[in-house]
C-alpha positions as a Markdown table, in Angstrom:
| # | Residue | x | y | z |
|---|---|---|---|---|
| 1 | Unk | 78.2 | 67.4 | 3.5 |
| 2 | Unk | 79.9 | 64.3 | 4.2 |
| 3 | Unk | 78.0 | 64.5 | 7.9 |
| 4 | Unk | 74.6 | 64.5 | 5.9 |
| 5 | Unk | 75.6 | 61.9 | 3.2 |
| 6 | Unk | 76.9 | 59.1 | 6.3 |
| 7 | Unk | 73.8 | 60.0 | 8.1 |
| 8 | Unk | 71.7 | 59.2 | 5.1 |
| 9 | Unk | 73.2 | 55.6 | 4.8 |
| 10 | Unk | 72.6 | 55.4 | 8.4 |
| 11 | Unk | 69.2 | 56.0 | 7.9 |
| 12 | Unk | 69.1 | 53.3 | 5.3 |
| 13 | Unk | 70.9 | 50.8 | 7.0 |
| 14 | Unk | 68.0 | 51.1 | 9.4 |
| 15 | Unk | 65.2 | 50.9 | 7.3 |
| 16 | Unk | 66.5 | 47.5 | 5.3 |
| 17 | Unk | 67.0 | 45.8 | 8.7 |
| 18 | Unk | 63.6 | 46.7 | 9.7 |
| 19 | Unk | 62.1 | 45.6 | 6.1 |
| 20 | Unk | 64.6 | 42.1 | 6.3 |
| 21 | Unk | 62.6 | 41.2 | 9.3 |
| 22 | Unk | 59.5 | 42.0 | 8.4 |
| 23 | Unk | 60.2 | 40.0 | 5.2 |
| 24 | Unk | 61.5 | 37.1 | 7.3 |
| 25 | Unk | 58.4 | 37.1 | 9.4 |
| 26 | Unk | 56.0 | 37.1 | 6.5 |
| 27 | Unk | 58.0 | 34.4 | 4.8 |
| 28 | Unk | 58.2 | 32.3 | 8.2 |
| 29 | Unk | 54.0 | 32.9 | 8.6 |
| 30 | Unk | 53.4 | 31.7 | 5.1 |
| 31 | Unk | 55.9 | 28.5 | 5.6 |
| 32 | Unk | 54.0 | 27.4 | 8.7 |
| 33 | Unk | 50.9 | 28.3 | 7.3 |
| 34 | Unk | 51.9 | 25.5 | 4.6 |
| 35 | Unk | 53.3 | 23.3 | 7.0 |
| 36 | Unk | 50.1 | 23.4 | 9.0 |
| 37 | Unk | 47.5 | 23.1 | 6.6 |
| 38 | Unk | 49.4 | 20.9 | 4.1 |
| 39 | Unk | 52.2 | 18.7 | 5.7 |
| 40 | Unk | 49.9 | 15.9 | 6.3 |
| 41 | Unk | 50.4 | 15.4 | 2.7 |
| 42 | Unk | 54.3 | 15.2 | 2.9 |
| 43 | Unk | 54.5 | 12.9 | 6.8 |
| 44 | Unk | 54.0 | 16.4 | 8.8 |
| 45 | Unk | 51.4 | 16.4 | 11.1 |
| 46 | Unk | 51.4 | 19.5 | 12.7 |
| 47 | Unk | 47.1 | 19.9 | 12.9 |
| 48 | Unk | 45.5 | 18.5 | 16.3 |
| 49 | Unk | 44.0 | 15.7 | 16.2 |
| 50 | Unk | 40.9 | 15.9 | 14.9 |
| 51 | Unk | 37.5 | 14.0 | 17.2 |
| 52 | Unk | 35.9 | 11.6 | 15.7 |
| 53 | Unk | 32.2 | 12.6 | 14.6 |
| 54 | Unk | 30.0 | 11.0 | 16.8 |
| 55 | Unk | 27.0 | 9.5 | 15.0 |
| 56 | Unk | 23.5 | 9.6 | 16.6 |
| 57 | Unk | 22.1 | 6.5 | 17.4 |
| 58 | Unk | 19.5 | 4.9 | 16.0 |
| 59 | Unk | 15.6 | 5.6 | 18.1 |
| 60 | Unk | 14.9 | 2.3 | 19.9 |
| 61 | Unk | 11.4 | 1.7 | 20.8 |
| 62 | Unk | 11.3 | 2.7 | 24.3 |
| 63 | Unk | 12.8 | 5.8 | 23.1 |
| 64 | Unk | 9.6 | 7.1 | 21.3 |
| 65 | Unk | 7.6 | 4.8 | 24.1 |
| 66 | Unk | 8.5 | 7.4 | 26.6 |
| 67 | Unk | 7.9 | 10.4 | 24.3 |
| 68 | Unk | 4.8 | 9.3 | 23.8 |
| 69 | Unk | 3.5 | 6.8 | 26.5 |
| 70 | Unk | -0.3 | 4.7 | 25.8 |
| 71 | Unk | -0.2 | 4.7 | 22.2 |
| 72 | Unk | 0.9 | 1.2 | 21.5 |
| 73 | Unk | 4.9 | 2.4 | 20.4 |
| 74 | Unk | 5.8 | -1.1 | 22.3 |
| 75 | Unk | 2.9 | -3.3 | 20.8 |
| 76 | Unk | 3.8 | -6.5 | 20.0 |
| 77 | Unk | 0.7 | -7.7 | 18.0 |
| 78 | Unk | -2.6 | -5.3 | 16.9 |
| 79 | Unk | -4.3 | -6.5 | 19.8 |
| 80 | Unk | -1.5 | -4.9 | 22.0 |
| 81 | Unk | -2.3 | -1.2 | 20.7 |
| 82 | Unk | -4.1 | 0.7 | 23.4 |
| 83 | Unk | -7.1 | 3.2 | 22.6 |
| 84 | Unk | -5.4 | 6.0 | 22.0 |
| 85 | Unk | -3.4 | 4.0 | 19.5 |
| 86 | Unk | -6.7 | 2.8 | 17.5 |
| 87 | Unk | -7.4 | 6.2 | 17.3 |
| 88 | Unk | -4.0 | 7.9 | 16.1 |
| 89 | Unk | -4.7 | 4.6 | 13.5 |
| 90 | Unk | -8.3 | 5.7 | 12.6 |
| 91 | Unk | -7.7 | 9.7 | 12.3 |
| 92 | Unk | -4.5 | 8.5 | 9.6 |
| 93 | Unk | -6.3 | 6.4 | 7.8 |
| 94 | Unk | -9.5 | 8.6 | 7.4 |
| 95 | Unk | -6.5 | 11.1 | 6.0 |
| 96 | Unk | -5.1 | 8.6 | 3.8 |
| 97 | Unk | -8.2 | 8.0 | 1.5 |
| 98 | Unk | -8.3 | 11.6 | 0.1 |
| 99 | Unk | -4.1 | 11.9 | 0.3 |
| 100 | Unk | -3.6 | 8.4 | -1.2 |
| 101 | Unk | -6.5 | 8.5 | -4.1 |
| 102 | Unk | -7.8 | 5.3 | -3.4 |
| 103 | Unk | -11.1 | 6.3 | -5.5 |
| 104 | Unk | -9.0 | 7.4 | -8.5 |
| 105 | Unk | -7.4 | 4.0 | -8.2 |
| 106 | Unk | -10.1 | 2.0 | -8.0 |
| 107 | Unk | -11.7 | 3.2 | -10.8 |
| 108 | Unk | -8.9 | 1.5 | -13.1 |
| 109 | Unk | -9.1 | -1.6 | -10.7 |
| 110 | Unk | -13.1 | -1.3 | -11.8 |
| 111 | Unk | -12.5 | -0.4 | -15.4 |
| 112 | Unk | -10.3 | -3.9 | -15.6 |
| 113 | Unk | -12.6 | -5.6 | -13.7 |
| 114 | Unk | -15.4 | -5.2 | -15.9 |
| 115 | Unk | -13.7 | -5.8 | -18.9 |
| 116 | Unk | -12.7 | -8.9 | -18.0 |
| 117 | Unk | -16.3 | -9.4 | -16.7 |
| 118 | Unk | -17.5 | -11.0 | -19.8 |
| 119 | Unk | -14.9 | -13.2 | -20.8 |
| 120 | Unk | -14.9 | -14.7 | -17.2 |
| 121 | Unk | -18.2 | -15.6 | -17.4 |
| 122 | Unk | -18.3 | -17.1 | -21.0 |
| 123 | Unk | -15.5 | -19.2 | -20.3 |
| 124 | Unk | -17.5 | -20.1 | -16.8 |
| 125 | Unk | -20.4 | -21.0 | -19.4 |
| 126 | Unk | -17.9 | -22.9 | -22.1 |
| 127 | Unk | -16.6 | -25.1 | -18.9 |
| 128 | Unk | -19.8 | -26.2 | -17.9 |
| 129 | Unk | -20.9 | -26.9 | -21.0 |
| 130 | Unk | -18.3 | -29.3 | -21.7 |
| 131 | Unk | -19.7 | -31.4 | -19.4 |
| 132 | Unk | -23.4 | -30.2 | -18.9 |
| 133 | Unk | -26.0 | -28.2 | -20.6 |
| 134 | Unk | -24.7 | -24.6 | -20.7 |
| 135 | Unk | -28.3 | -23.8 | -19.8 |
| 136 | Unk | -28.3 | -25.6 | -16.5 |
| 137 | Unk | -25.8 | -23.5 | -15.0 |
| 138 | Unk | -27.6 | -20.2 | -15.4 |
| 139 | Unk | -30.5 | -21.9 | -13.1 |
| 140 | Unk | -28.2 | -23.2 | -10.2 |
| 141 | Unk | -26.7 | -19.4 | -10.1 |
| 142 | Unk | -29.6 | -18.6 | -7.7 |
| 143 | Unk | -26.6 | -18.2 | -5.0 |
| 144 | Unk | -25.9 | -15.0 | -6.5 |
| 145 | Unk | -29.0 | -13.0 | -5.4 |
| 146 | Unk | -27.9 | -14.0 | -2.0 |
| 147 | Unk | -24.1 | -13.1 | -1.9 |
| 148 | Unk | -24.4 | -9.4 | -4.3 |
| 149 | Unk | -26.9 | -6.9 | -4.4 |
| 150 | Unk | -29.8 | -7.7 | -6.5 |
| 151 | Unk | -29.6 | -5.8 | -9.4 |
| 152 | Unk | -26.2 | -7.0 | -9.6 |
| 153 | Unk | -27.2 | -10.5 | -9.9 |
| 154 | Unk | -29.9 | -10.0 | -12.2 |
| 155 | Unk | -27.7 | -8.1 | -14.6 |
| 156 | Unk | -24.8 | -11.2 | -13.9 |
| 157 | Unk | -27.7 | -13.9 | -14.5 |
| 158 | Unk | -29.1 | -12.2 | -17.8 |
| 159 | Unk | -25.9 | -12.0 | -19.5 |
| 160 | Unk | -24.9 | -15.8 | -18.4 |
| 161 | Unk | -28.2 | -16.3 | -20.2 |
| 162 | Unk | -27.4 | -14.7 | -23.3 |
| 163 | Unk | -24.0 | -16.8 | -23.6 |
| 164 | Unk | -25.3 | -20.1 | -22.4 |
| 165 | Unk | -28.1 | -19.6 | -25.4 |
| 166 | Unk | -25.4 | -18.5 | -27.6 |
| 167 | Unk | -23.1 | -21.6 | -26.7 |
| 168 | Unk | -22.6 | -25.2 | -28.8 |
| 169 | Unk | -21.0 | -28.4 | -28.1 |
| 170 | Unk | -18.1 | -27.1 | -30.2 |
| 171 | Unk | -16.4 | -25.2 | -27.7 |
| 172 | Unk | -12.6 | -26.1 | -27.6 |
| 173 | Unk | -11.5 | -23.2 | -29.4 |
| 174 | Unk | -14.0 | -20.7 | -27.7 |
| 175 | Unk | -12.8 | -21.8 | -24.2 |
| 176 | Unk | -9.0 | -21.1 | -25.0 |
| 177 | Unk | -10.0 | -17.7 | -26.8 |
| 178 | Unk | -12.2 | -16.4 | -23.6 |
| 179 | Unk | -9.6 | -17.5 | -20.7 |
| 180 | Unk | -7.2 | -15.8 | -22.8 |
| 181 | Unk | -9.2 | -12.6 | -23.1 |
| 182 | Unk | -9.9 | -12.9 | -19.3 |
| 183 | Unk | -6.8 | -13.5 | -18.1 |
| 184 | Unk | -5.3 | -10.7 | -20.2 |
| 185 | Unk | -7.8 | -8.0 | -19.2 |
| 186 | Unk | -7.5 | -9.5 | -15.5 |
| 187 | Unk | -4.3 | -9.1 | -15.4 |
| 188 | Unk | -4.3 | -5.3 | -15.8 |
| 189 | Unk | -6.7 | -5.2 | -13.1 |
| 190 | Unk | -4.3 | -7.0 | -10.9 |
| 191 | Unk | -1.2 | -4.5 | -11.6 |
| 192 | Unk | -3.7 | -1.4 | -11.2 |
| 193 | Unk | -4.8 | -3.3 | -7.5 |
| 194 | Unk | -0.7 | -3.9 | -6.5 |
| 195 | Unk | 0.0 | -0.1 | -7.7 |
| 196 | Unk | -2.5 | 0.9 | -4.8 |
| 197 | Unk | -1.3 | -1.4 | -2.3 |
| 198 | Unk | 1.8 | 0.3 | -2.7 |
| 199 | Unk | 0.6 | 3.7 | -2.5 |
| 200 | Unk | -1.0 | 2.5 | 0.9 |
| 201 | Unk | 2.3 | 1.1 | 2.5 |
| 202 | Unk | 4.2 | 4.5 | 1.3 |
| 203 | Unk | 6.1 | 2.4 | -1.2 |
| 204 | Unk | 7.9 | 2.1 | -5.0 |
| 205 | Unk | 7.8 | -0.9 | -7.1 |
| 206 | Unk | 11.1 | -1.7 | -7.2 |
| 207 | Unk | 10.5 | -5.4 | -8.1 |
| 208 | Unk | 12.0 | -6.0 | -11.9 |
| 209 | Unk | 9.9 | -6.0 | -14.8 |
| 210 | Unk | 9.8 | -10.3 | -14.7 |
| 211 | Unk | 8.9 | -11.3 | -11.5 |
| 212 | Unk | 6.3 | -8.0 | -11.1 |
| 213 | Unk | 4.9 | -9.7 | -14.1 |
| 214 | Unk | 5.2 | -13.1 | -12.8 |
| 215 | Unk | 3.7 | -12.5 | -9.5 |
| 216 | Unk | 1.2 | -10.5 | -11.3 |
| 217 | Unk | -0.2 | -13.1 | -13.1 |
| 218 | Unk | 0.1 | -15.9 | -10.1 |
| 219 | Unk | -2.5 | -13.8 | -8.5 |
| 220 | Unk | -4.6 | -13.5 | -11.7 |
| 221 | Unk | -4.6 | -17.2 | -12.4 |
| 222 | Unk | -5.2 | -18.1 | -9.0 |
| 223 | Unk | -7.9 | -15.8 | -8.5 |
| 224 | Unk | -9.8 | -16.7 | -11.5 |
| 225 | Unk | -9.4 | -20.1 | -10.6 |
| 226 | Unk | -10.9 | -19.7 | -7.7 |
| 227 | Unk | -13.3 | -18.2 | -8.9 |
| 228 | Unk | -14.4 | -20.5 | -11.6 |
| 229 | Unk | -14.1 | -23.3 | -8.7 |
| 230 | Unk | -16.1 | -21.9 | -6.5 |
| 231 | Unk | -18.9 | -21.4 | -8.4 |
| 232 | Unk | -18.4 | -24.8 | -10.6 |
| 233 | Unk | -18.7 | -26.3 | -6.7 |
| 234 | Unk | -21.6 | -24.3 | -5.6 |
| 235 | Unk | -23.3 | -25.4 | -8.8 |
| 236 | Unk | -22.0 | -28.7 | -8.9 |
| 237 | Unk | -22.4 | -29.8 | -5.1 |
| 238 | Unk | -26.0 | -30.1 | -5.3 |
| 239 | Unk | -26.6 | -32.3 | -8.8 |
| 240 | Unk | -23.4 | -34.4 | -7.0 |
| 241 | Unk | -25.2 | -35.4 | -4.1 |
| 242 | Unk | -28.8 | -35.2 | -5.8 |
| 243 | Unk | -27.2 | -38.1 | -7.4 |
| 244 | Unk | -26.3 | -39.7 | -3.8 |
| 245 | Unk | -29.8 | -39.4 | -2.6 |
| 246 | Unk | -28.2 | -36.5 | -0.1 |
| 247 | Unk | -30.8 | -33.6 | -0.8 |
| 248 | Unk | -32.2 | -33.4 | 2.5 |
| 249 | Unk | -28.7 | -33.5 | 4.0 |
| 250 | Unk | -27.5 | -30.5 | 1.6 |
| 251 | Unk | -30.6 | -28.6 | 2.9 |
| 252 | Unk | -28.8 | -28.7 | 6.2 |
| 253 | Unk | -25.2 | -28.0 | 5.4 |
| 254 | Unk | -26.4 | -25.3 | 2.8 |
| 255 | Unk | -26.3 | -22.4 | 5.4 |
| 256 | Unk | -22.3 | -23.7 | 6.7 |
| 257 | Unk | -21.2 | -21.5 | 3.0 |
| 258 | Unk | -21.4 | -18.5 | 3.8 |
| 259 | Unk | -19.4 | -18.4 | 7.4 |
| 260 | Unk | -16.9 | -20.4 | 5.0 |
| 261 | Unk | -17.2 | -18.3 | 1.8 |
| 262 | Unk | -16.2 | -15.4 | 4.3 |
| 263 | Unk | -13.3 | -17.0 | 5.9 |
| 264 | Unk | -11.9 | -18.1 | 2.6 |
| 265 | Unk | -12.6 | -14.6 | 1.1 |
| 266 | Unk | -10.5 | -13.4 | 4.4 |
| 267 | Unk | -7.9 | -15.5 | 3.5 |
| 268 | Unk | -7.4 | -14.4 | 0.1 |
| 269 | Unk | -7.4 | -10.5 | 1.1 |
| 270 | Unk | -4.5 | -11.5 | 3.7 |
| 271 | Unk | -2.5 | -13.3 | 0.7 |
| 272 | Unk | -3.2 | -10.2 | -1.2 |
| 273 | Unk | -2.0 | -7.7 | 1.5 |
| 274 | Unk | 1.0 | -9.9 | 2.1 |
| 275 | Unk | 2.6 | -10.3 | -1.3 |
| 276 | Unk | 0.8 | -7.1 | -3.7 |
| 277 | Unk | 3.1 | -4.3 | -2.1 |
| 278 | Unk | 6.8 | -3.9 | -3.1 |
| 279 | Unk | 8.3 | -4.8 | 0.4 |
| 280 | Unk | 9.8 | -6.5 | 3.3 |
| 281 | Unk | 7.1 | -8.9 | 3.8 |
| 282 | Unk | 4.8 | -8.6 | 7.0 |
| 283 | Unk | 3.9 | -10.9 | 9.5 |
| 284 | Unk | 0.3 | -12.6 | 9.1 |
| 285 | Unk | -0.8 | -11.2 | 12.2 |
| 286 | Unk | -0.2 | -7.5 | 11.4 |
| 287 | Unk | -2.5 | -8.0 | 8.1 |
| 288 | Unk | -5.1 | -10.1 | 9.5 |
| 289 | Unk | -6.9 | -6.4 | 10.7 |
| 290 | Unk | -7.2 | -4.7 | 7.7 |
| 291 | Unk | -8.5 | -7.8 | 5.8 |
| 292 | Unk | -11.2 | -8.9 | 8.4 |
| 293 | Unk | -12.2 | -4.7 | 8.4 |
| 294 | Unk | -12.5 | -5.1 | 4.6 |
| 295 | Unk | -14.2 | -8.8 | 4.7 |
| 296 | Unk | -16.9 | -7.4 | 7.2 |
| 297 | Unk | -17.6 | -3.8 | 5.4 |
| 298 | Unk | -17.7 | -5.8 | 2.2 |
| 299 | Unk | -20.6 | -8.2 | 3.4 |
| 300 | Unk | -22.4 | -4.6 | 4.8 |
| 301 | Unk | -21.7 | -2.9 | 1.3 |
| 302 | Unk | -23.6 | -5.6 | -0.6 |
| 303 | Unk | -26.5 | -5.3 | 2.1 |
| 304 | Unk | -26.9 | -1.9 | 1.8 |
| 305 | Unk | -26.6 | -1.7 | -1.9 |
| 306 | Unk | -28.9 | -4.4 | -2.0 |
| 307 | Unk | -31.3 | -2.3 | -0.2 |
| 308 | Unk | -30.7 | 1.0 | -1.9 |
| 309 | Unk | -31.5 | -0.4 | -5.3 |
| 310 | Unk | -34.4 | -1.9 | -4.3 |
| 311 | Unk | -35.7 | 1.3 | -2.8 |
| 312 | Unk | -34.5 | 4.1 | -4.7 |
| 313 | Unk | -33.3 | 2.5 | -8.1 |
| 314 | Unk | -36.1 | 1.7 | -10.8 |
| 315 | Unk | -34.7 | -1.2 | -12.4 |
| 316 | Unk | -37.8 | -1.8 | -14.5 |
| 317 | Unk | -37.9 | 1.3 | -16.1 |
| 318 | Unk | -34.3 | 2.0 | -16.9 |
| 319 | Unk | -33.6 | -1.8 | -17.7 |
| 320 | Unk | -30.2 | -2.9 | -18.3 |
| 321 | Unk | -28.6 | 0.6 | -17.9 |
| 322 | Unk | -29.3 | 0.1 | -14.4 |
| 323 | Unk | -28.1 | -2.9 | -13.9 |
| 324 | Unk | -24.6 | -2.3 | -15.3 |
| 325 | Unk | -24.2 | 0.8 | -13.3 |
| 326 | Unk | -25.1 | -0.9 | -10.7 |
| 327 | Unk | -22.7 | -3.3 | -11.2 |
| 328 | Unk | -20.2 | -0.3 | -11.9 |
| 329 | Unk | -20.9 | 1.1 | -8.8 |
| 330 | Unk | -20.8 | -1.8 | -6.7 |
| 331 | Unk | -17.4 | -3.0 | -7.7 |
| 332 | Unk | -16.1 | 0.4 | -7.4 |
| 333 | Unk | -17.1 | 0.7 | -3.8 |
| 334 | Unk | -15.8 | -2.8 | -3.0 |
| 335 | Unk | -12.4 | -2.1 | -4.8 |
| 336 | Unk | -12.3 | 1.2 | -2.6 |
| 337 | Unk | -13.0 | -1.3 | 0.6 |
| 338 | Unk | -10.0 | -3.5 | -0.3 |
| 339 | Unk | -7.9 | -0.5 | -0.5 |
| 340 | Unk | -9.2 | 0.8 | 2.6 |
| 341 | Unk | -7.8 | -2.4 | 4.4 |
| 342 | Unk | -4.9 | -2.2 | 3.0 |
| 343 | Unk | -4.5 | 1.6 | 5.0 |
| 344 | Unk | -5.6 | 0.0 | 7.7 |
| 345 | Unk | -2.9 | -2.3 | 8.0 |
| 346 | Unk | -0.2 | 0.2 | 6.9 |
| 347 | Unk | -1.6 | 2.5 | 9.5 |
| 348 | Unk | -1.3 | -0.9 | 12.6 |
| 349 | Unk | 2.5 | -1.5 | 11.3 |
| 350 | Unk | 3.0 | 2.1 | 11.5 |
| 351 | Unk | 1.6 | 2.6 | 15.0 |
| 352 | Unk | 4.6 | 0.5 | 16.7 |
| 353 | Unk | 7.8 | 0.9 | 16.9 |
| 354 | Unk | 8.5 | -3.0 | 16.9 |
| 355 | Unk | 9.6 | -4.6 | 14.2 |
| 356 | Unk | 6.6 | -6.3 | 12.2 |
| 357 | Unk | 8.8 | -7.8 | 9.6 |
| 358 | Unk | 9.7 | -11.3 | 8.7 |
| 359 | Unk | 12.9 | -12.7 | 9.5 |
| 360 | Unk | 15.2 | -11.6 | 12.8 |
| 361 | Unk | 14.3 | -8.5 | 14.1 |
| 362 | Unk | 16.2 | -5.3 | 13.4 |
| 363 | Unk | 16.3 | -1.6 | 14.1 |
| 364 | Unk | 14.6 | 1.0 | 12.2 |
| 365 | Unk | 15.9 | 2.2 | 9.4 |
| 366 | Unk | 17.2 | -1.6 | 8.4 |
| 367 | Unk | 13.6 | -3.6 | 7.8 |
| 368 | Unk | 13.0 | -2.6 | 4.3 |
| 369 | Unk | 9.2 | -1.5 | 4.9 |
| 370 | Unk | 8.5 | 2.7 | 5.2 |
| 371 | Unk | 5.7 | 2.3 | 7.7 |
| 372 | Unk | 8.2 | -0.5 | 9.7 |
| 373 | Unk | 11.2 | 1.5 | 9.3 |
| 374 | Unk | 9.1 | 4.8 | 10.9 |
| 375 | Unk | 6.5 | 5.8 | 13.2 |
| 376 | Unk | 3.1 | 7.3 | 12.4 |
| 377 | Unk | 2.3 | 10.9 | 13.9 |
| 378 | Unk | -0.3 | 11.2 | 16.7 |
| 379 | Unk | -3.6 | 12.4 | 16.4 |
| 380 | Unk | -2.9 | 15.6 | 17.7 |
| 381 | Unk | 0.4 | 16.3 | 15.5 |
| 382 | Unk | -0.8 | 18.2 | 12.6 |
| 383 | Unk | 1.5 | 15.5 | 10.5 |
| 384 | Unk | -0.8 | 12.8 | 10.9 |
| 385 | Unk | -3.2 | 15.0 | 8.4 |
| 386 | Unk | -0.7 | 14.7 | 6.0 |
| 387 | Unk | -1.1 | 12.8 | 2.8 |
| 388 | Unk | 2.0 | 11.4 | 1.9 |
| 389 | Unk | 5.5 | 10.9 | 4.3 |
| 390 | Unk | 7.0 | 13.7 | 1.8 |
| 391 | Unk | 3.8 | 16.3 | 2.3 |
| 392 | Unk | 4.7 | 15.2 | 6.0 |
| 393 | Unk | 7.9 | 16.5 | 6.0 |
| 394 | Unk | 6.8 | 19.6 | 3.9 |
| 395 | Unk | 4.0 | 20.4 | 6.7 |
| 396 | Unk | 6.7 | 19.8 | 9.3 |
| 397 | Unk | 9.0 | 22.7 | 7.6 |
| 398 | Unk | 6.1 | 25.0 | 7.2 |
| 399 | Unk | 4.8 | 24.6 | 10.9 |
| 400 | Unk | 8.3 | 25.2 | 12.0 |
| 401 | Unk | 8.9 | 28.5 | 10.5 |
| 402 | Unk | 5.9 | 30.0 | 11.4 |
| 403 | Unk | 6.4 | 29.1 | 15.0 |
| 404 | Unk | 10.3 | 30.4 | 14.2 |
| 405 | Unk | 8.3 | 34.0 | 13.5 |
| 406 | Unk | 5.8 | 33.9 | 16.2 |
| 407 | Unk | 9.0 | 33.7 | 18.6 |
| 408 | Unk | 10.9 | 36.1 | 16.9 |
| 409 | Unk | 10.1 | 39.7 | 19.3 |
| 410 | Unk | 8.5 | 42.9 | 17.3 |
| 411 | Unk | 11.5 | 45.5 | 16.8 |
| 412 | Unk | 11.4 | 48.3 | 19.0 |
């Protein structure tokens, strides 16, 4: 019995040492466990030192250069871009229209425009007839059948006859009512214009609420302005040097408007592209293609309309309805033209990889423009059918996967 009992605390004896290092080496594990993962916290470091992440650098433009060589990815100025590189532009901006709504847009631009259409040209007539017969000016408008289509004019002309015959000397208070009027319903016109310039150049208005505003009405005072000087010179030139005994003369220089009514109206689409979007401004030469493209095609839109009504529009028998929708249509195709130029010149910007904004040059990513701070797909990349940057990069993740399952081999 006693032989049994000592071999039984033996066997004990045996068991706890084996169980007291197990113990220890559980409770040794679990220190440096605690050590390792949190002594940095207490002046431990027991962890290897950790690399540093290393952060991709930023594309340069020889980097997409030599990914894709001839398209213009090193073009220094629009004239720079190589053919392959107008055509990339062309095939974007064909996508752009439909992507970008630029018909939906300029219908508000047009539904502005014309209501501000009659208060423009009443206070036009209450101007002049401050100083003239109010009459008088509706007879010197003759200009008009030359510059817009004709059923345009006539249907300008008629209603500038109804307020001239509707006008008296009195017309101090009429004057600041109708400027008012047209610079409030111009104004709208304006912000519906800057909203599609920014949907061209991929951008948000991030401008605050007062200098959108301010900037919003600079334009619309300076445009009506010009405007109304304009035609108060066309109209007034020829009684000024009537006066002089210069008629002859003015039959000469007569025909020198319209090369400079064009360059001026080139001008103005260039200020327009330059400061309307919400952006790092661009440098002139990267917005002089888009508003020459729009100058031209407006000069061929008036042309042609001119000639369509004429041949397959019966003014005579639908009478003033024509006219106005004439007038409608017209100014919606024109607003759709300005647009267009705008898409143009997002389309050149985006075409290079050089920088194409004011100030010193910096790398992508850093010039606070979308189509400056990327590069637009290639013809044949099925991205350059995309509407928008984010449909881009939805098409992108589509493609991809599909390709993914065409790789992926049929289980056996």
């Amino acid at each position: 019995m006693q032989k049994r009992q000592s071999g039984r605390n033996g066997g004990l004896g045996i068991w706890g040492v084996v169980g007291a290092l197990a113990g220890g080496l559980a409770a040794g594990a679990g220190a440096a466990h605690l050590l390792y993962t949190r002594g940095h916290k207490y002046g431990l470091e027991l962890r290897p030192a950790r690399p540093e992440p290393v952060v991709p650098a930023a594309p340069t433009p020889e980097d997409f250069e030599a990914q894709e060589p001839g398209r213009g990815r090193l073009a220094q100025r629009p004239e720079h871009i190589p053919h392959k590189g107008w055509v990339d532009i062309f095939w974007r901006v064909g996508a752009s229209y439909f992507g970008d709504r630029v018909g939906f847009v300029s219908g508000g631009v047009t539904f502005f425009v014309v209501l501000s259409l009659f208060p423009t040209l009443a206070a036009f007539v209450t101007i002049y007839g401050l100083f003239a017969d109010p009459n008088d000016a509706v007879a010197r408008l003759y200009f008009l059948y030359s510059v817009l289509p004709t059923g345009v004019a006539t249907f300008l002309s008629g209603e500038m006859q109804r307020l001239a015959e509707n006008s008296n000397t009195q017309l101090t208070f009429t004057l600041l009512w109708t400027l008012s009027l047209s610079l409030w319903t111009a104004n709208g016109a304006i912000k519906v214009l800057f909203y599609g310039l920014n949907i061209a150049y991929h951008e948000v208005e991030k401008r605050n609420i007062f200098k959108y505003n301010l900037v919003c009405m600079a334009f619309t005072v300076s445009g009506l302005g010009a405007i109304l000087v304009a035609a108060g010179m066309v109209v007034g030139v020829p009684v000024v040097l009537g006066l002089f005994g210069l008629t002859e003369e003015w039959a000469y220089l007569a025909p020198l408007r319209w090369p400079i009514l064009l360059l001026v109206y080139v001008a103005s689409l260039t200020v327009v592209y330059r400061f309307g979007p919400c952006r790092q401004r661009a440098r002139w030469r990267w917005l002089t293609p888009g508003a020459i493209f729009a100058s031209l095609l407006s000069v061929a839109l008036s042309l042609g309309f001119s000639w369509y009504l004429q041949t397959f529009v019966k003014i005579d028998s639908y009478g003033p309805l024509a006219a106005m929708m004439g007038f409608l249509l017209w100014t919606w195709l024109s607003v759709q033209i300005i647009l267009m130029g705008a898409e143009l010149n997002a389309e050149v910007e985006h075409q290079t990889a050089i920088d194409t904004t004011t100030g010193t040059p910096v790398g992508m990513g850093e010039r606070g423009a979308v189509v400056a701070d990327t590069v637009g797909p290639r013809r044949g990349n099925p991205a350059a059918l995309a509407f928008t940057l984010k449909h881009a990069e939805a098409l992108s993740d589509r493609l991809m996967k599909r390709r993914i399952r065409t790789r992926t081999p049929p289980p056996t």
